[in-house]
C-alpha positions as CSV (number, residue, x, y, z in Angstrom):
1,X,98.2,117.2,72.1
2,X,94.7,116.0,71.3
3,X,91.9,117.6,71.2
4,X,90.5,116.2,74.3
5,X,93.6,117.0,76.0
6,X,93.4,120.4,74.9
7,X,89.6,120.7,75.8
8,X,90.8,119.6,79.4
9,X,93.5,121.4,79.5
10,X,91.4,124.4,78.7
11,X,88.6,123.7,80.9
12,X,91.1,123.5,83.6
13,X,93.3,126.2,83.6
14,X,89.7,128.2,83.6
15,X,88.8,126.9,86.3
16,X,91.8,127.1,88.4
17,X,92.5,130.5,87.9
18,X,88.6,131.9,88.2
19,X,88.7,130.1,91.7
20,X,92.1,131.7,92.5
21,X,89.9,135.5,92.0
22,X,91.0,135.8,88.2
23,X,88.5,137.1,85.8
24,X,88.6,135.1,82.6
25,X,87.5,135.5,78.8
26,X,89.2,132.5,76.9
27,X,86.0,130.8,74.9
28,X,87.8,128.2,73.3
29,X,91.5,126.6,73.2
30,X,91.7,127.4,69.4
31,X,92.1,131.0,70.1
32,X,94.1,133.2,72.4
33,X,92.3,134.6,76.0
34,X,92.5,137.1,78.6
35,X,92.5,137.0,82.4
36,X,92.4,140.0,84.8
37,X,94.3,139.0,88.2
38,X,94.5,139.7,91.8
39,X,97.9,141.3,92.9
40,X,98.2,138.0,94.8
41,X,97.7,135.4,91.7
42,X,99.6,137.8,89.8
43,X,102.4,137.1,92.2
44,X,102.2,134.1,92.5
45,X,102.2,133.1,88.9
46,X,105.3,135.8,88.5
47,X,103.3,138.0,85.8
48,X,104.4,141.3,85.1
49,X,101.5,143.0,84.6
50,X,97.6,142.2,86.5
51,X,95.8,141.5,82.9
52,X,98.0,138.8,80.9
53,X,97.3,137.0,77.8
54,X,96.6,133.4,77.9
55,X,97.1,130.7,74.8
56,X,97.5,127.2,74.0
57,X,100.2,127.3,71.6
58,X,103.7,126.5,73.4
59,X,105.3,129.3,71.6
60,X,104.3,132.8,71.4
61,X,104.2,136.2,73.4
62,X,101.6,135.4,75.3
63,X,102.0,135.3,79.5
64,X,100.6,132.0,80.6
65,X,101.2,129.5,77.8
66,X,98.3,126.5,78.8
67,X,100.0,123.3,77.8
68,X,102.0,119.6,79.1
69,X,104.9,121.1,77.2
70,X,105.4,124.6,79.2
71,X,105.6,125.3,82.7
72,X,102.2,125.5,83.2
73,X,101.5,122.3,85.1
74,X,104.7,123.6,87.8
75,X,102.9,127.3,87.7
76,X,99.8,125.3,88.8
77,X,101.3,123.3,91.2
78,X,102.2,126.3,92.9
79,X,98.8,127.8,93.2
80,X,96.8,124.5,94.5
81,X,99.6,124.3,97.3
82,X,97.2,126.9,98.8
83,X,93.9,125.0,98.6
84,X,92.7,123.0,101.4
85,X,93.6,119.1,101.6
86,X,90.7,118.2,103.8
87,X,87.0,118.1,103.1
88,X,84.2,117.8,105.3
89,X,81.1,116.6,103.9
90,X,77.8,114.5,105.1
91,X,75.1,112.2,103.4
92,X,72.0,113.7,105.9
93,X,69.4,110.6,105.0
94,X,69.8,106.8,104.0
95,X,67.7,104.0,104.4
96,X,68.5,101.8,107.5
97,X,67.9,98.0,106.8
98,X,65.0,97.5,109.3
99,X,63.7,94.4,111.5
100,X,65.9,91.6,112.4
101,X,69.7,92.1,111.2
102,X,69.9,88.4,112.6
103,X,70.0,86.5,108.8
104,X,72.1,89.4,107.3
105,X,74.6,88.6,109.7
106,X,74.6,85.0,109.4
107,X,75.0,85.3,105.9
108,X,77.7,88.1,105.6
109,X,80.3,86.2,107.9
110,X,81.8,82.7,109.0
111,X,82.7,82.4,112.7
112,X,85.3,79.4,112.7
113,X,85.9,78.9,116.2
114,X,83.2,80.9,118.4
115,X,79.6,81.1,119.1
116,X,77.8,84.4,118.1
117,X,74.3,85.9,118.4
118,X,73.4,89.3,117.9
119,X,73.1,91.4,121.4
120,X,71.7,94.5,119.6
121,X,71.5,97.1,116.7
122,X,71.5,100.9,116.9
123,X,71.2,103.7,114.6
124,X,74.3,106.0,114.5
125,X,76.5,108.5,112.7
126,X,79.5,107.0,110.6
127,X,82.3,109.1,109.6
128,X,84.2,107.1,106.7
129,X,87.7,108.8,106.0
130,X,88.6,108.6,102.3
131,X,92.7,109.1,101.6
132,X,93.9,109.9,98.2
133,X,97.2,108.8,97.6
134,X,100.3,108.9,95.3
135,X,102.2,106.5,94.7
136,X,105.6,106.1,93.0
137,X,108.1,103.4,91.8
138,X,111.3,104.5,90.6
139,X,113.5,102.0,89.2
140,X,114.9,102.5,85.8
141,X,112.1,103.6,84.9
142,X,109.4,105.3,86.6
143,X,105.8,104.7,87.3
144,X,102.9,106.6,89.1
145,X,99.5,106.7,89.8
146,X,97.0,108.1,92.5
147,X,94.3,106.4,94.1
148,X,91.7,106.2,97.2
149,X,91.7,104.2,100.2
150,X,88.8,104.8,103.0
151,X,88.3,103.8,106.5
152,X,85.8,103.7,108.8
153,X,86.9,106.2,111.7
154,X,84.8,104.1,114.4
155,X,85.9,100.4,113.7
156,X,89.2,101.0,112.0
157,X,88.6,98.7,109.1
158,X,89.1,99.1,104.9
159,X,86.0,99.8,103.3
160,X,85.0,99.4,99.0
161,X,83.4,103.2,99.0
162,X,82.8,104.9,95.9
163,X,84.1,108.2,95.6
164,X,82.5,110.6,98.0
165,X,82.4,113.5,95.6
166,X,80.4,111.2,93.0
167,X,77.8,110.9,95.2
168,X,74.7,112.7,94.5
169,X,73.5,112.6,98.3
170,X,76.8,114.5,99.0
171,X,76.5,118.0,100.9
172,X,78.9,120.4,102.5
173,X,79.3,119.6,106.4
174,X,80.0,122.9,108.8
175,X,79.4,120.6,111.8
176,X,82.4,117.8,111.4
177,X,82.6,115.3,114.2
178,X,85.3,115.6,116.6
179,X,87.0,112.0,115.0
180,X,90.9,112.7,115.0
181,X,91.7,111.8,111.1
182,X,95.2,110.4,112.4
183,X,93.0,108.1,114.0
184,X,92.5,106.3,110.2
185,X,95.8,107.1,108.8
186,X,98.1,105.2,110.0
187,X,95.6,102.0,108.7
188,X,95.2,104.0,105.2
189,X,98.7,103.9,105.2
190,X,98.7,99.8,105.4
191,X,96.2,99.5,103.2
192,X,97.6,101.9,100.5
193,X,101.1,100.1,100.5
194,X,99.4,96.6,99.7
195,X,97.4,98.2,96.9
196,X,100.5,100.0,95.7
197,X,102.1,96.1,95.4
198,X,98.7,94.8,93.2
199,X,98.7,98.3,91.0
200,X,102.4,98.4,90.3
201,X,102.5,94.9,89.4
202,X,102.6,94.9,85.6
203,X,105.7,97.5,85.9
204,X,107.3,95.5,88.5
205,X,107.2,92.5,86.5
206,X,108.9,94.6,83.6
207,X,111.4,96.0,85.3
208,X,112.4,92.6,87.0
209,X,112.2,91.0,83.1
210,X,114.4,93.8,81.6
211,X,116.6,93.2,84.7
212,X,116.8,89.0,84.1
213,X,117.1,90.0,80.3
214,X,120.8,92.7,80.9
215,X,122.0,89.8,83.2
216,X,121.8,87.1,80.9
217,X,123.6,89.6,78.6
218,X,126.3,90.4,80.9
219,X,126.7,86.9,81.7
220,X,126.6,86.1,77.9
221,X,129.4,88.7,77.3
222,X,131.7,87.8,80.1
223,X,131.7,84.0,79.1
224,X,132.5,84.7,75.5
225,X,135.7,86.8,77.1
226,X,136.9,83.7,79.5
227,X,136.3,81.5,76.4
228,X,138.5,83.7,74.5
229,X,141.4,84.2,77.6
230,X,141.2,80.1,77.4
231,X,141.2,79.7,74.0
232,X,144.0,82.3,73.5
233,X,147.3,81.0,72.7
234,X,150.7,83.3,73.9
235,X,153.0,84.4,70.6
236,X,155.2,81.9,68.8
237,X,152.9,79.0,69.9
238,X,154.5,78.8,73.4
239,X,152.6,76.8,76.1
240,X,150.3,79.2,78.2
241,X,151.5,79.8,81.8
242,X,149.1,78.8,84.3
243,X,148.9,81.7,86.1
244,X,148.6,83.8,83.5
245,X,145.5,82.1,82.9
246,X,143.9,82.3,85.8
247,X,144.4,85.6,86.3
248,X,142.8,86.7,83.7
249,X,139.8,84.3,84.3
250,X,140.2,85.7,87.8
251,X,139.7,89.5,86.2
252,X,136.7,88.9,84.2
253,X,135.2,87.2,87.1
254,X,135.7,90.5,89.4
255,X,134.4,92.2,85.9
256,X,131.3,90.4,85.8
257,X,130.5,90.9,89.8
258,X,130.9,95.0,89.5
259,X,128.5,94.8,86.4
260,X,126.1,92.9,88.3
261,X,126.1,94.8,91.2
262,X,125.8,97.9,88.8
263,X,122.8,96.4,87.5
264,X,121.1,96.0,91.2
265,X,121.2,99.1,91.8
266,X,119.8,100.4,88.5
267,X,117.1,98.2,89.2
268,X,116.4,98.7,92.9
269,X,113.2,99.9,93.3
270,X,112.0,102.8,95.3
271,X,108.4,103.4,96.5
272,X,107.0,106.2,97.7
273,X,103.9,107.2,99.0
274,X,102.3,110.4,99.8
275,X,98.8,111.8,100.9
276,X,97.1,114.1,98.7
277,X,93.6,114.7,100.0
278,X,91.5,113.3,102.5
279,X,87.3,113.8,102.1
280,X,85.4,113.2,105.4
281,X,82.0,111.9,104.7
282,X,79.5,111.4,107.8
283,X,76.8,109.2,107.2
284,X,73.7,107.2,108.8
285,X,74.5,103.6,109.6
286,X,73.8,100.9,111.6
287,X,76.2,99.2,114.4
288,X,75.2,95.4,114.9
289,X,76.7,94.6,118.6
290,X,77.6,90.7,118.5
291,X,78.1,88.2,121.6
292,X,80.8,87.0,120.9
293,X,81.6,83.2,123.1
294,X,85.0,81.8,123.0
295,X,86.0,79.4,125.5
296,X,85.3,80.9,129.0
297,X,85.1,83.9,127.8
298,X,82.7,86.3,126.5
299,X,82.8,89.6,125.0
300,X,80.9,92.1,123.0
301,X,82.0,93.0,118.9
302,X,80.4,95.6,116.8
303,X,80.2,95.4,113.4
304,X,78.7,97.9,111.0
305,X,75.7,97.5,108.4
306,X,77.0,100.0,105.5
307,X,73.7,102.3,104.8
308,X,75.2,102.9,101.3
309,X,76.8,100.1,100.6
310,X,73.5,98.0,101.6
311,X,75.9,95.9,103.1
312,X,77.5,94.5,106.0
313,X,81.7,95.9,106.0
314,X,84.0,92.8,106.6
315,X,85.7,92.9,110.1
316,X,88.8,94.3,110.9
317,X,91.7,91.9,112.2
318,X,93.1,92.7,115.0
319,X,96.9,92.2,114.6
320,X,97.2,92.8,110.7
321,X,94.2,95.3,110.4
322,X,93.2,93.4,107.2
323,X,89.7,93.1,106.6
324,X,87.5,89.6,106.5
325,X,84.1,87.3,106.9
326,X,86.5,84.1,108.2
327,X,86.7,85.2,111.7
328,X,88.3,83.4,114.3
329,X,88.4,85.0,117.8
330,X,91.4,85.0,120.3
331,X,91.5,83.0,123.4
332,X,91.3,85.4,126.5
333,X,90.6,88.6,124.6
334,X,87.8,87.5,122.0
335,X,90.1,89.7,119.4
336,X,89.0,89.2,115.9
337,X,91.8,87.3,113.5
338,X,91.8,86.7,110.1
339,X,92.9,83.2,109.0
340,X,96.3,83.9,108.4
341,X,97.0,85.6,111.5
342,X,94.7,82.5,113.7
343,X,97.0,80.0,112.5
């Protein structure tokens, strides 16, 4: 391990067992600690005894060896199973973009097949829903990564939002609005999956090479046997019998299909994905109403002027849920499409 590791490491095992009710003298990952535990920590991490001994070094007497070698990051595991998935937290004050929103609007979006003014603009509270996800591909080998996707709870729609927790405005919310989270997941989900496709690309395109690389071996292999089976000449120089021939041409044929197939399935590819945490961050904002004229009808969209983003959020389609500033409006119902679902 490297130093940095180790410093992490460190840092973290502190940390998770001081916020688990431990009491904890370790100064440094170069030399051995201490930590006094609650009967329930103590339980939970299987110690014998409520004080244990705590040390970086991956063999040794002590208790709770900290390392990526141990068991550690499975006895850890086990005690964040307890902690809370969801957070509730609020930015209080942001600068609204005042006067006319008209211009902001015109600029943020193209509408390709209605008319559209701006019917009005109102203050309100935003509640942005920001899904942390794994994600995993397991093929022959295996690759895995975590990462955030966040919606808006009141239009549905993906939004670019910078970590909630890195935000210096951020504060602890007792008072979380009544929004249903499964209201957003279900789009996080969507969203997460096509990012999943873009992230594991550079492994999917390995595994898909070393695939097209063991069939061109396999096929390599087999050929050089039916060369052989027609090249091969019976004992005594005797004329090869015709069947004879093909049957064996026939059995490296049925060869080569059950290696191929073998070889699908050791590269099939598996994906799965699964929620980790979910941060609830209510925020000022603005909601730009828009009159919306298609055809004979008319209807009324809302779209929302990000207070932190200083920006207006793309729209959300209605039949793909994709986000976009192409909008083309359905016929009857005025629903907003994308351009590859208006075509």
């Amino acid at each position: 391990m490297t130093r940095d590791v180790q410093d992490e490491l460190h840092g973290f095992a502190v940390a998770l067992l001081e916020r688990c009710g431990a009491l904890v003298d370790w100064r440094s990952p170069a030399e051995d600690g201490v930590a006094l535990l609650t009967p329930e920590l103590a339980g939970a991490l299987h110690a014998g005894e409520e004080t244990i001994r705590l040390s970086m070094r991956a063999s040794g007497g002590s208790e709770l060896r900290v390392g990526l070698g141990t068991d550690f990051l499975d006895q850890a595991q086990r005690l964040l199973q307890s902690e809370p998935r969801i957070g509730t937290f609020r930015v209080p004050s942001l600068y609204l973009k005042r006067g006319k929103i008209d211009d902001a609007v015109r600029r943020a979006y193209t509408w390709l097949n209605a008319k559209v003014e701006v019917y009005d603009a109102r203050s309100i509270s935003v509640e942005y829903h920001t899904w942390w996800f794994r994600a995993s591909l397991i093929s022959e080998d295996r690759w895995e990564t975590c990462f955030p996707v966040t919606i808006n709870s009141a239009s549905g729609g993906s939004v670019a939002f910078p970590d909630p927790l890195g935000l210096w405005e951020v504060e602890p919310n007792p008072a979380p609005s009544l929004v249903d989270p499964a209201s957003t997941y279900s789009q996080a989900v969507s969203e997460a999956r096509s990012q999943v496709q873009c992230l594991g690309r550079e492994f999917l395109d390995r595994m898909a090479s070393r695939l097209q690389r063991d069939r061109q071996r396999l096929h390599e292999y087999y050929n050089a046997l039916l060369r052989e089976a027609a090249n091969k000449k019976p004992r005594g120089n005797a004329t090869p019998e015709p069947e004879k021939l093909e049957a064996r041409k026939r059995a490296v044929h049925l060869e080569l299909r059950r290696k191929l197939a073998e070889l699908e399935e050791r590269y099939a590819t598996e994906a799965v994905l699964e929620p980790i945490v979910l941060a609830r961050t209510e925020m000022p904002g603005l909601a730009v109403d828009l009159l919306v004229h298609r055809k004979q009808a008319r209807k009324v969209r809302t779209v929302f002027w990000n207070a932190l983003l200083k920006e207006l959020e793309p729209m959300r389609c209605s039949r793909c849920g994709a986000g976009t500033y192409s909008v083309s409006f359905a016929n009857e119902t005025v629903e907003a499409l994308c351009s590859a679902c208006a075509r």
